[in-house]
C-alpha positions as CSV (number, residue, x, y, z in Angstrom):
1,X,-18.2,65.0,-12.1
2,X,-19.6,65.9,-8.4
3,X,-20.9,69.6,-8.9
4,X,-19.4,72.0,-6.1
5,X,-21.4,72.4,-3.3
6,X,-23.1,75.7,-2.8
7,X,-21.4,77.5,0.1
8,X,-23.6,78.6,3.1
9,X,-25.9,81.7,2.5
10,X,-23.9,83.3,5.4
11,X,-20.5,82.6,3.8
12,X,-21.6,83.8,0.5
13,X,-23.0,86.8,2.4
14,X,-19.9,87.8,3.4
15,X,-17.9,87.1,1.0
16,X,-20.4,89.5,-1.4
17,X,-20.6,92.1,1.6
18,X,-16.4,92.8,2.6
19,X,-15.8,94.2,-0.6
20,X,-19.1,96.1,-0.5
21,X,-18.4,97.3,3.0
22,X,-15.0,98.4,2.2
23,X,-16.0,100.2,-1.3
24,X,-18.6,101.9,0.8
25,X,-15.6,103.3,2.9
26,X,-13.6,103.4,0.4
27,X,-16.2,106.0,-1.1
28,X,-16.5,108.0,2.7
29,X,-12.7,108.1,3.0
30,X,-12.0,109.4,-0.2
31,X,-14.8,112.4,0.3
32,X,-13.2,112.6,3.5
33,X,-9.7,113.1,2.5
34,X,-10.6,116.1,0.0
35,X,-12.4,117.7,3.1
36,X,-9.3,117.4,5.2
37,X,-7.5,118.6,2.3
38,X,-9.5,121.7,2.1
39,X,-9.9,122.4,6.1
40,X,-6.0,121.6,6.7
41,X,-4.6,123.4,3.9
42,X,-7.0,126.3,3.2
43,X,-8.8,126.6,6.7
44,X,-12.3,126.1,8.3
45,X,-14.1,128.7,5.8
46,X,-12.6,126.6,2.7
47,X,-13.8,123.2,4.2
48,X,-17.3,124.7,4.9
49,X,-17.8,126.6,1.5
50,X,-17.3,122.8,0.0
51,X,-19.7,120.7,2.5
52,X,-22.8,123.3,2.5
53,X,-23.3,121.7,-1.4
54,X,-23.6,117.9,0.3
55,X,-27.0,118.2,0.6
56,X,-27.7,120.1,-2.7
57,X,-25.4,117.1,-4.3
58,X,-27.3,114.4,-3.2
59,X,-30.6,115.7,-4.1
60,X,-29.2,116.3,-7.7
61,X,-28.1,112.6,-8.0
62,X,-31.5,111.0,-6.2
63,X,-32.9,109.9,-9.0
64,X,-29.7,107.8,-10.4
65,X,-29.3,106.5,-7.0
66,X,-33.5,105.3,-7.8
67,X,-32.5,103.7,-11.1
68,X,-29.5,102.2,-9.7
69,X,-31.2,100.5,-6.9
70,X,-33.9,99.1,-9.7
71,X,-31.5,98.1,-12.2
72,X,-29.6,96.1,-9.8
73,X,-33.3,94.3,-8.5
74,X,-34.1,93.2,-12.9
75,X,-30.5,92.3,-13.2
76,X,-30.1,90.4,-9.9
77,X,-33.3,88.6,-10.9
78,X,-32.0,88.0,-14.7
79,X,-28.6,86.7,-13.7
80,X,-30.2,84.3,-11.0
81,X,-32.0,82.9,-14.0
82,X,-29.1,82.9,-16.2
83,X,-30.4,85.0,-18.5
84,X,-27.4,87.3,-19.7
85,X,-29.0,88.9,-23.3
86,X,-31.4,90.5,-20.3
87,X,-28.9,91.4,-17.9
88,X,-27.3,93.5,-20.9
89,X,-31.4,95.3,-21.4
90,X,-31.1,96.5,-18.3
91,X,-27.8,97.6,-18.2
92,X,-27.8,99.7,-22.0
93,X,-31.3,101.0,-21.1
94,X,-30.0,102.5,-17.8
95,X,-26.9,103.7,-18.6
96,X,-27.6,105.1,-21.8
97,X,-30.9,107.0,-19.6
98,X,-28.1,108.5,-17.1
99,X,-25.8,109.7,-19.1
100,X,-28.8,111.7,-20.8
101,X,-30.1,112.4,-17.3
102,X,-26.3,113.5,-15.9
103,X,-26.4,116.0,-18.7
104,X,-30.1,117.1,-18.3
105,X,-29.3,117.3,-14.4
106,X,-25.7,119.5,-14.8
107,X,-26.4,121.9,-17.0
108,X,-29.8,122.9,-15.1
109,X,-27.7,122.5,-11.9
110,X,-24.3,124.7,-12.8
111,X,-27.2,127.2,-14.4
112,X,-28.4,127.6,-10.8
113,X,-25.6,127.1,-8.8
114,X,-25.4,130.7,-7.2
115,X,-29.4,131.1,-6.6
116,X,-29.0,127.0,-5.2
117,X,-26.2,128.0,-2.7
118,X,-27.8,131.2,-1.8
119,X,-31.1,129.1,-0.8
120,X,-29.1,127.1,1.5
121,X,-28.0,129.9,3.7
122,X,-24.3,129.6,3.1
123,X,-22.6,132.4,4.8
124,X,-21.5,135.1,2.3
125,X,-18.1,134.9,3.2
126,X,-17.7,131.7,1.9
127,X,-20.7,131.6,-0.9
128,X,-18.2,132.4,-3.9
129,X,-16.0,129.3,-3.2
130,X,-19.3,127.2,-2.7
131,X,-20.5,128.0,-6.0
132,X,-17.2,127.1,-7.5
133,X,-16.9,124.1,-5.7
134,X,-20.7,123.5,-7.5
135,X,-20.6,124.0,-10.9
136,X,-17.3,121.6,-11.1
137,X,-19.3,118.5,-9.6
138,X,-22.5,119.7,-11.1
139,X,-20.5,119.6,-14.9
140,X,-18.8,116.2,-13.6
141,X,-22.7,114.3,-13.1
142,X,-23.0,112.2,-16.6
143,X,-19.3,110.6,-15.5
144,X,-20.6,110.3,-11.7
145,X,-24.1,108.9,-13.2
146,X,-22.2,106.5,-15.2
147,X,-20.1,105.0,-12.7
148,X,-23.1,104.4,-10.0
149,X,-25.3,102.4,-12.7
150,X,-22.0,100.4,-13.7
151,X,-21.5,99.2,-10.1
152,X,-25.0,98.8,-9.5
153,X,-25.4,96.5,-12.6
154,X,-22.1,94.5,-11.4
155,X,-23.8,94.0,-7.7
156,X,-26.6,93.2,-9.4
157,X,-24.8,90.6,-10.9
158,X,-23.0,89.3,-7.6
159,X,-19.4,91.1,-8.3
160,X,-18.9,93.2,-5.2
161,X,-15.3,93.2,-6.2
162,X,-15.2,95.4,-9.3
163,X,-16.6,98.1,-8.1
164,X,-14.1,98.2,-5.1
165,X,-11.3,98.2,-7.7
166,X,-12.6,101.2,-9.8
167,X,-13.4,102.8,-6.6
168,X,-9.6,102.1,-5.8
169,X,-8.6,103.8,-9.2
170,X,-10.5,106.9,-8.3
171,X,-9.8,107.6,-5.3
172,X,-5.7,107.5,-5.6
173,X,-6.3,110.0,-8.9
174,X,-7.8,111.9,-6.6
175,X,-5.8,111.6,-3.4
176,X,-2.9,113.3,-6.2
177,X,-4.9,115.7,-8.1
178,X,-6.7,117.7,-5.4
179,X,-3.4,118.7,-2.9
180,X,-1.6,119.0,-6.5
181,X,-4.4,121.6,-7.3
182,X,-4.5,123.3,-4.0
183,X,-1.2,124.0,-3.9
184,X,0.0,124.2,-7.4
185,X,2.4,121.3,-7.7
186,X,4.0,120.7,-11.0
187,X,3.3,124.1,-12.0
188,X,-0.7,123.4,-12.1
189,X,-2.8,126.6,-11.5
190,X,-4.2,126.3,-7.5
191,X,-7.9,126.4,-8.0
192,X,-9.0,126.6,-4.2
193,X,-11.9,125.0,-3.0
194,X,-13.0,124.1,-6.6
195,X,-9.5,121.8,-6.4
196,X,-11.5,118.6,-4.3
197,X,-14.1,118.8,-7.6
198,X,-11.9,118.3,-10.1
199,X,-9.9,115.9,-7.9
200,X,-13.3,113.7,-7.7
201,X,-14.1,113.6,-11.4
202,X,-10.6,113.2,-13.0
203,X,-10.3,110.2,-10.2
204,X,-13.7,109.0,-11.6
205,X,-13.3,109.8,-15.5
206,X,-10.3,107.1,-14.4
207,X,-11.7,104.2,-13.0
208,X,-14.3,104.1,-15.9
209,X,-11.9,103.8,-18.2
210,X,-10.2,101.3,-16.3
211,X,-13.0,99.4,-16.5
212,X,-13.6,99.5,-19.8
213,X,-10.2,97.6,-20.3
214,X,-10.4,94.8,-17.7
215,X,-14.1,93.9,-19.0
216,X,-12.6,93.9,-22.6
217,X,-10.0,92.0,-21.4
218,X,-12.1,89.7,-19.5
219,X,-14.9,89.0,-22.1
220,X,-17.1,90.1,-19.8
221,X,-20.8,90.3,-20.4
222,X,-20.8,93.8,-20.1
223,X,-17.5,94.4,-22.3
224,X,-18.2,97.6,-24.4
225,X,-18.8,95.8,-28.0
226,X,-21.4,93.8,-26.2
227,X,-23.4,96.4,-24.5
228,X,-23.2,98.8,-27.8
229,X,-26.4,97.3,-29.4
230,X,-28.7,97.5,-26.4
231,X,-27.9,100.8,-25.7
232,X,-31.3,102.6,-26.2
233,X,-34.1,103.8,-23.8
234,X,-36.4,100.4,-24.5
235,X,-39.2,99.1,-21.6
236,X,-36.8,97.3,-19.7
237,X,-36.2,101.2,-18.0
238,X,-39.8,101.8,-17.3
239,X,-39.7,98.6,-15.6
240,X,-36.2,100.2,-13.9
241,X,-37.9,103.5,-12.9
242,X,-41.2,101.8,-11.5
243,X,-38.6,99.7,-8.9
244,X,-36.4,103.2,-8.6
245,X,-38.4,106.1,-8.3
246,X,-40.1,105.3,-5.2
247,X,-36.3,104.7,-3.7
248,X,-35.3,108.2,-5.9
249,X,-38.0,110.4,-4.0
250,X,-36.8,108.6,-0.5
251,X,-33.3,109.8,-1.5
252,X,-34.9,113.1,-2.7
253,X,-36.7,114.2,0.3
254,X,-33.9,112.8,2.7
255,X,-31.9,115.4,0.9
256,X,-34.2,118.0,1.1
257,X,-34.8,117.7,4.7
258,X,-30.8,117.8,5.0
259,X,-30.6,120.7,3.1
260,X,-33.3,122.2,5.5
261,X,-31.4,121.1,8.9
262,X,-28.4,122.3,7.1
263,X,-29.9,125.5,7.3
264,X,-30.9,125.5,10.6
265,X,-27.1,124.7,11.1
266,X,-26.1,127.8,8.8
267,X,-27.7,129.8,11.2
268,X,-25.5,129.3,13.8
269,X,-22.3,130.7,12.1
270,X,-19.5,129.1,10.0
271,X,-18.1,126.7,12.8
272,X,-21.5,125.2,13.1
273,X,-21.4,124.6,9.4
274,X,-17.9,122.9,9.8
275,X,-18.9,121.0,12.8
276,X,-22.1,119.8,10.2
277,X,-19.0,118.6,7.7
278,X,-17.1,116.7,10.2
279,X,-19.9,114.9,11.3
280,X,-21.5,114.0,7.8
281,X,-18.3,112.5,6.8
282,X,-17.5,110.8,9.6
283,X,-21.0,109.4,10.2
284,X,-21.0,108.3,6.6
285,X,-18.7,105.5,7.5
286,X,-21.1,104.4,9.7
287,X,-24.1,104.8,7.3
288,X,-22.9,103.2,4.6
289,X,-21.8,99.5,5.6
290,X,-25.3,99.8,6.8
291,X,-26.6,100.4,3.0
292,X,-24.1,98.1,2.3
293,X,-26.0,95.2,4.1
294,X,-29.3,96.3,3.1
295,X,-27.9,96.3,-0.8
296,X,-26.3,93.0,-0.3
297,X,-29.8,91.4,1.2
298,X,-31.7,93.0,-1.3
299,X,-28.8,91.2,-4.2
300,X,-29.0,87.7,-2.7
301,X,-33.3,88.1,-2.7
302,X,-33.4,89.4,-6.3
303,X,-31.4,86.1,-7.5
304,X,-33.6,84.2,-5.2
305,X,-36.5,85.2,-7.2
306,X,-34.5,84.6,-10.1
307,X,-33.4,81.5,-9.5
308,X,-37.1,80.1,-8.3
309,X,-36.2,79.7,-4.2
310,X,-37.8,82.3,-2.7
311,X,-37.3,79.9,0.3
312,X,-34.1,81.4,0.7
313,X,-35.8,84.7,1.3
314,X,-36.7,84.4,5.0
315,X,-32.7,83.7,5.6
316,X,-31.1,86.7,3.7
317,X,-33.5,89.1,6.2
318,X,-32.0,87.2,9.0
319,X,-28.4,87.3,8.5
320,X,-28.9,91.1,7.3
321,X,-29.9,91.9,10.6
322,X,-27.7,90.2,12.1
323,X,-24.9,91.5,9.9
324,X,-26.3,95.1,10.7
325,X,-26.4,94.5,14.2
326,X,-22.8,93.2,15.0
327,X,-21.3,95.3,11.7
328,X,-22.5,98.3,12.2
329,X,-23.1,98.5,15.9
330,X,-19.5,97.7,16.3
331,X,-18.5,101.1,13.9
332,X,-20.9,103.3,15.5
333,X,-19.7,102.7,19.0
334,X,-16.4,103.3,17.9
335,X,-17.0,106.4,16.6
336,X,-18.7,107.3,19.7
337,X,-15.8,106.6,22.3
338,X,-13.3,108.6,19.4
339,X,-15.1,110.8,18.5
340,X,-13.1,114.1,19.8
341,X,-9.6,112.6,18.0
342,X,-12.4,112.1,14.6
343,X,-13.3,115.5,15.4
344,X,-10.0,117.0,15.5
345,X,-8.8,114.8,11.9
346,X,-10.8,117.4,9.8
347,X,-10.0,120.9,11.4
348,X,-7.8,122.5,14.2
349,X,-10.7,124.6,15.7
350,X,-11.0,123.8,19.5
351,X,-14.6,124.9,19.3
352,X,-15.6,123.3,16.1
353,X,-14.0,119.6,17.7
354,X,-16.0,119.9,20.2
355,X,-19.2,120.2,18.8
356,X,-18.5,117.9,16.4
357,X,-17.6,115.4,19.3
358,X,-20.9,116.3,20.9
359,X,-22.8,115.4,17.9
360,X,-21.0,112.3,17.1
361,X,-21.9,111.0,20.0
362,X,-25.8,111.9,19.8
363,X,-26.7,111.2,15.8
364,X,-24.0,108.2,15.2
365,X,-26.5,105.2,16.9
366,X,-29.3,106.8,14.5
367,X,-27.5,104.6,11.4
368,X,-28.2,101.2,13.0
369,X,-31.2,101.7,13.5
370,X,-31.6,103.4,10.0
371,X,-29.5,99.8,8.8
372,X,-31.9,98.2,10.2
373,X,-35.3,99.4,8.7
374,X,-33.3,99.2,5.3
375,X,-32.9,95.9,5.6
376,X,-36.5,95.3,5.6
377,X,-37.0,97.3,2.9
378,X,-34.6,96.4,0.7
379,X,-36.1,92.4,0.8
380,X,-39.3,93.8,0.0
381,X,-37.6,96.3,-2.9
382,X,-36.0,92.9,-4.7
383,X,-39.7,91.4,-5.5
384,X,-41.5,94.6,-6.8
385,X,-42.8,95.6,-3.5
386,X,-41.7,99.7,-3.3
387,X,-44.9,101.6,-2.7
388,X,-46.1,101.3,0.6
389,X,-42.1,100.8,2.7
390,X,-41.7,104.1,0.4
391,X,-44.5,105.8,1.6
392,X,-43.6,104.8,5.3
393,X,-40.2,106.3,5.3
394,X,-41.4,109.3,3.3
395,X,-44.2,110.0,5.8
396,X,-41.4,110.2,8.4
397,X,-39.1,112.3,6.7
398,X,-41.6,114.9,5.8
399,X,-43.2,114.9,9.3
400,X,-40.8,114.2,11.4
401,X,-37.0,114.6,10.6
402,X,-37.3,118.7,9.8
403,X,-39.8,119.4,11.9
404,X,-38.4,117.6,15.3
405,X,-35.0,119.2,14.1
406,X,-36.6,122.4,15.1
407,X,-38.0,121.8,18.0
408,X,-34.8,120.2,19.5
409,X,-32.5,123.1,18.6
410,X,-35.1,125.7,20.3
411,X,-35.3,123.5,22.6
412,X,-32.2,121.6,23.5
413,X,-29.8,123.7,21.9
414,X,-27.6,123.4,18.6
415,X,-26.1,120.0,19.8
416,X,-29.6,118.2,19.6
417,X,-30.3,119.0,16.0
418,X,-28.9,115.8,15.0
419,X,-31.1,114.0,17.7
420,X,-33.9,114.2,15.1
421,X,-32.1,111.2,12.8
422,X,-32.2,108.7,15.7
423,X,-35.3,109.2,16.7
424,X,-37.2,109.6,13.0
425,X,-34.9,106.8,12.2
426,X,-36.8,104.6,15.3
427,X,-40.0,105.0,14.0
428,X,-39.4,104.0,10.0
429,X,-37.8,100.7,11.5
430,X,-41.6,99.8,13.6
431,X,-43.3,100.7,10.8
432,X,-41.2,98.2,8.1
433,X,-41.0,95.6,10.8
434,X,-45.0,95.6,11.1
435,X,-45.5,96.0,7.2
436,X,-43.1,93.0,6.2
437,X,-44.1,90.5,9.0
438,X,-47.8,91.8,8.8
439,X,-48.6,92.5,5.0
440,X,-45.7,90.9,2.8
441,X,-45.1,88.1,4.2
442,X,-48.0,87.3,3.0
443,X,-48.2,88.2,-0.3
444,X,-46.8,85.6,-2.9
445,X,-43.6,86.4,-4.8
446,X,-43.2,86.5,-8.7
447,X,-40.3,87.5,-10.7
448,X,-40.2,90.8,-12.8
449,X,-38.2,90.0,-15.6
C-alpha cells in the first residue's frame, strides 16, 4: 500500500495554526465579554476595579506560561520521534508541578491581594471590588494552571483542535454564569465585580472535565488511567524548567513593566484606567494570533528535531513570517480604521472612547512587530536555544519599555504611553534577527529528549 503523501509544510501550517488562531480569540473574546459585562451592566468604575488585576494576573501565572512553552518543545520533539511513554513524562511531571505550583501561587496571592492592588495605584473608589475580583481568580490558579499545561502538551503533540474545543466549553459556562451572577438570575446571589471570576473558573473547572471524557473516550495517550503512573515531579521537569524559565521571567518582567505603565495610567484618573482595559482587550486579539504563529513555528521545529530533518527548519521560520505578516498585519489594521466603534463596545463614556480610539491607533502595529521577533525566537526556543533571545528581550523590557513609557507621557501626553510597546517592540525584533542569522544558524541542532 502507497503511503499518503505528506501535505506541504504551508498546508499543514495552516491547518495546525486556524484552530490555534481562533482558540487564541476565542480566549481574548471570552475575557472580553466578562469586561463588557461588568462596564455595561455595572458602569466604568466596575469594569476598571476588574482590569487593574491584568497585569498582577499575568505575573502570577508567568511561570506556568514558562513550563508550558518547555513542555510543549520535549513533547513536540518526543512525538516527532514517536516516542509516546515520553510524551506522557513530560506531561505527569508538568502537570502534577502546576497544580502544586497553582496552589503555592493562590494562596500567597489571595493572602496579599489588598497590599498587591494597593501597590498598583488602583483608585480607592474602586480598590474593594478589585480585591474581590482578586482573590476569586487568585483561588481559581491550580484549575487555570492545569488547563494551560493540558493544551500546551496537546500542541505539543500537533492537536490544535482540542484545545479550541475546551476553550469552547469554557467560555459558554462562562458567557451564562457571569450576567447570571451580576444580576441574580435564578435566584443566584449578584456578587458584583467578583461575578466575571467566578464566571472564568466554573467555565474552566468545565472544559477540563470535558476533556477528561473525550480522551477516555478516545483512548487517547493522555487518557487519565494512562497519565496516573507518571504523575510525579521526575527529571523530565528540570529539563521543562531549563526550556521555560527563561520564557517565565520574559513573561514575568513584561508583566511587571505593565503593572508599572499601569500605574502611570492610574495616575490619570479612573477613565484612564478604563481606557487601559479597552485597549488591553482589544489589542489582545491582535497579540495573540501573533503568539499563535510563533507557537505553531516553534511546534512544527520541535518535531523537526524530533523526527531527524532539521532541514525543515529554515522553512517553518519562513512561512511564520510570512504568516505573521499577512495574519496579523491584516487584524491590526483593522483595528486601527475601527477602532472608535471597538472603543465604544466596552463602555458608553464619550471621553473614555476616545482615548481608547487614540491609543488603538498608536500601540496596535506594536504586535506585528512583537509577532515577528517571536517568531525568531520561538525556532530558536524548540532546539534548547533560550538564553541569549531571553536575555535580548529582557534587556529591552527592563531598559526600555517602562522607562520610554515615561518619558512619552511627560512628554507627549497620556496618549503616547502606549507608544513605548512599538518602539521597544522594534528593537527586540533587530536584535533576534541578528542573533538567529548571525549566531544560530550556525550552531548544530541536537534533540533534547
Amino acid at each position: 500500500m502507497t503511503p499518503t503523501p505528506e501535505r506541504p509544510l504551508p498546508v499543514r501550517f495552516l491547518r495546525f495554526l486556524g484552530p490555534l488562531v481562533l482558540t487564541n480569540v476565542l480566549n481574548a473574546l471570552s475575557g472580553t465579554l466578562n469586561i463588557i459585562f461588568l462596564g455595561q451592566l455595572l458602569g466604568a468604575a466596575s469594569m476598571a476595579a476588574a482590569v487593574g488585576f491584568f497585569p498582577a494576573f499575568m505575573f502570577l501565572i508567568a511561570f506556568v506560561i514558562g513550563l508550558g512553552t518547555g513542555a510543549s518543545v520535549l513533547v513536540g520533539q518526543a512525538h516527532g520521534a514517536r516516542e509516546p511513554d515520553k510524551v506522557r513524562e513530560v506531561a505527569g511531571a508538568v502537570l502534577l508541578g502546576g497544580v502544586l505550583l497553582g496552589v503555592l501561587v493562590g494562596v500567597t496571592g489571595a493572602t496579599f491581594a489588598q497590599p498587591l492592588m494597593h501597590w498598583l495605584g488602583t483608585p480607592p473608589e474602586i480598590l474593594a471590588d478589585s480585591v474581590s475580583y482578586a482573590r476569586v481568580m487568585l483561588f481559581g490558579l491550580p484549575v487555570f494552571f492545569t488547563n494551560m499545561l493540558v493544551a500546551a502538551v496537546l500542541r505539543g503533540m500537533g492537536d490544535s483542535l482540542t484545545p479550541l474545543r475546551m476553550l469552547v466549553v469554557s467560555f459558554a459556562v462562562s458567557a451564562v454564569v457571569t450576567p447570571a451572577l451580576i444580576l441574580g438570575w435564578f435566584g443566584l446571589p449578584r456578587l458584583g465585580v467578583a461575578s466575571a471570576g467566578w464566571g472564568t473558573l466554573l467555565g474552566t473547572l468545565t472544559a477540563l472535565i470535558w476533556l477528561a471524557w473525550r480522551l477516555q473516550h478516545q483512548s487517547h495517550t493522555l487518557t487519565w488511567s494512562a497519565l496516573v503512573p507518571h504523575l510525579r515531579l521526575s527529571r523530565r521537569l528540570l529539563t521543562v524548567a531549563r526550556l521555560g524559565i527563561p520564557s517565565a521571567l520574559f513573561f514575568i518582567t513584561s508583566a511587571a513593566a505593565d503593572m508599572g505603565l499601569l500605574a502611570l495610567v492610574n495616575d490619570h484618573g479612573v477613565h484612564a484606567t478604563a481606557a487601559w482595559g479597552a485597549v488591553s482587550q482589544t489589542t489582545a486579539y491582535v497579540l495573540f494570533p501573533a503568539m499563535s504563529i510563533a507557537i505553531a513555528a516553534s511546534v512544527f521545529t520541535a518535531q523537526a528535531v524530533g523526527a531527524g530533518d532539521t532541514a525543515r527548519i529554515d522553512q517553518v521560520t519562513r512561512v511564520g513570517l510570512l504568516m505573521n505578516l499577512v495574519l496579523t498585519g491584516s487584524l491590526a489594521l483593522g483595528v486601527a480604521l475601527l477602532a472608535p466603534r471597538i472603543a465604544s463596545l466596552f463602555v458608553q463614556d464619550a471621553a473614555v472612547i476616545e482615548l481608547a480610539a487614540t491609543v488603538l491607533r498608536i500601540a496596535v502595529w506594536g504586535n506585528i512587530i512583537f509577532g515577528m521577533a517571536s517568531v525568531f525566537s520561538g525556532v530558536m526556543r524548540a532546539t534548547g536555544t533560550v538564553r541569549v533571545p531571553t536575555l535580548m528581550s529582557l534587556g529591552c523590557l527592563v531598559f526600555l519599555l517602562y522607562p520610554l513609557g515615561r518619558v512619552f507621557d511627560s512628554t507627549l501626553g497620556l496618549p503616547f504611553i502606549w507608544l513605548t510597546y512599538p518602539v521597544t517592540f522594534a528593537v527586540a525584533l533587530l536584535l533576534q534577527t541578528a542573533y538567529f542569522y548571525g549566531v544560530w544558524k550556525r550552531q548544530p541542532v541536537h534533540r533534547l529528549i
